[in-house]
C-alpha positions as CSV (number, residue, x, y, z in Angstrom):
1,X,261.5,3.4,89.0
2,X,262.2,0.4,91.1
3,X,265.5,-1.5,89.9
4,X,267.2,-4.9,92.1
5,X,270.6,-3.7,93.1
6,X,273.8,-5.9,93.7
7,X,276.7,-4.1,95.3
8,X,279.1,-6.3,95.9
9,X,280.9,-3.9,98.0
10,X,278.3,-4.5,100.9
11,X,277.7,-8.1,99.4
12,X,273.5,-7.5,99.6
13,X,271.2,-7.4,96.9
14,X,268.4,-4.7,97.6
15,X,265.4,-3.3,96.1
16,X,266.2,0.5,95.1
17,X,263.7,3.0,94.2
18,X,264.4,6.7,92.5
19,X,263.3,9.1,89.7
20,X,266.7,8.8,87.8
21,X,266.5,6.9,84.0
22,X,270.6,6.7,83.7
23,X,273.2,4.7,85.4
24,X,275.0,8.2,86.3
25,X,271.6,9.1,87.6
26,X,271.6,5.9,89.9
27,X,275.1,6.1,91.1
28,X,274.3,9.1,92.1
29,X,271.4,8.2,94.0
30,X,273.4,5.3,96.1
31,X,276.2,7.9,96.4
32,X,278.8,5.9,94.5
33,X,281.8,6.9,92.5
34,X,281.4,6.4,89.2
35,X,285.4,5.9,88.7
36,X,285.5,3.3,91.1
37,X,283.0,1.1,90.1
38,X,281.5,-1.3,87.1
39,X,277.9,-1.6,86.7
40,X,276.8,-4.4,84.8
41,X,273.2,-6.3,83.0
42,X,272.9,-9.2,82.1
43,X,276.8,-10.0,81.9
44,X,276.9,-6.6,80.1
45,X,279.3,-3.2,81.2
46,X,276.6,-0.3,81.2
47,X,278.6,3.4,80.5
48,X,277.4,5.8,82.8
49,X,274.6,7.1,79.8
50,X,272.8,3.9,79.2
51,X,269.5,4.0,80.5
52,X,267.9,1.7,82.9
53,X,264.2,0.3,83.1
54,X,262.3,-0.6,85.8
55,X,262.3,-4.4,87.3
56,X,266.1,-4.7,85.6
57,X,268.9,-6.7,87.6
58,X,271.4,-4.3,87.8
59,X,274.8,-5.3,89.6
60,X,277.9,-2.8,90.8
61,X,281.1,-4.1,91.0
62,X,284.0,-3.1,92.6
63,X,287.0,-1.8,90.1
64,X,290.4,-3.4,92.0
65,X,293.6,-2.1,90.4
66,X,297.0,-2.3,91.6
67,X,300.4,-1.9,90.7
């Protein structure tokens, strides 16, 4: 599956390709913690079980918190 990535973290869009369905299965993939980040579609939070489909806009965003 081929998905367009935003991290904005690194501030870059990129092409991604992997065999993964999930959101888990993608943070996985670009080695990112799954407690420290959002992923969105569409304006939408994903939860780490929704599944993805190829050609989707997926962005990940950072999770600030502070105290």
């Amino acid at each position: 599956m081929e998905l367009t990535v935003f991290i904005e973290k690194e501030n870059c869009r990129k092409k991604v390709k992997f065999s993964g369905t999930s959101v888990n299965e993608l943070l996985r993939h670009l080695k990112l913690n799954p407690e420290v980040v959002i992923v969105t579609r569409n304006n939408q939070v994903l939860t780490e079980e929704a599944i993805l489909k190829p050609k989707e806009n997926i962005e990940i965003l950072s999770v600030v918190s502070g105290g």
